[in-house]
C-alpha positions, 0 to 999 in steps of 0.5 A, a space after each residue: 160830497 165836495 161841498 160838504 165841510 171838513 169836519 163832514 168828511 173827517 167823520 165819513 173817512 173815520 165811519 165803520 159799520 156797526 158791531 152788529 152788522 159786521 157780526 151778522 156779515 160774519 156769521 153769514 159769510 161762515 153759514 155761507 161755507 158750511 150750508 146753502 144759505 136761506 133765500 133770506 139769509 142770502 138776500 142778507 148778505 147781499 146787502 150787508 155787502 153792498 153797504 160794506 162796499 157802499 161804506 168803502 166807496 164814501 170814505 175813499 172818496 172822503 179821504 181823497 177831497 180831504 187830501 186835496 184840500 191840504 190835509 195829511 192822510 195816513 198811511 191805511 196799513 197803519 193803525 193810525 189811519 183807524 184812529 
């Protein structure tokens, strides 16, 4: 990633999941707290939350190359830094 340009980086430290897959973690997740989950619906979330973790990880590392090179980041508890 560090060689990746500016405007790169911009867009993977903005980057959420989309809609659908956060729905989906979200509806497994309650499944999860009222049932056994299926060996699918298991081997699902399994998966959602590694591209959730993987997702965090990226952008992490995207705002702090970009802080580096000079750029402002905001403060996360802000809703500035999601916009």
């Amino acid at each position: 990633m560090q060689s990746m340009s500016d405007e790169m980086l911009w867009r993977i430290a903005r980057s959420v999941l989309p809609t659908k897959r956060i729905e989906l973690y979200d509806m497994l997740l309650e499944t999860k707290e009222q049932r056994t989950l299926s060996p699918s619906e298991d081997e699902q979330l399994e998966i959602l939350h590694e591209e959730s973790d993987m997702l965090m990880i990226r952008k992490s590392y995207a705002w702090a190359l970009l802080k580096s090179r000079g750029f402002e980041i905001p403060d996360p508890y802000t809703a500035e830094a999601y916009e």
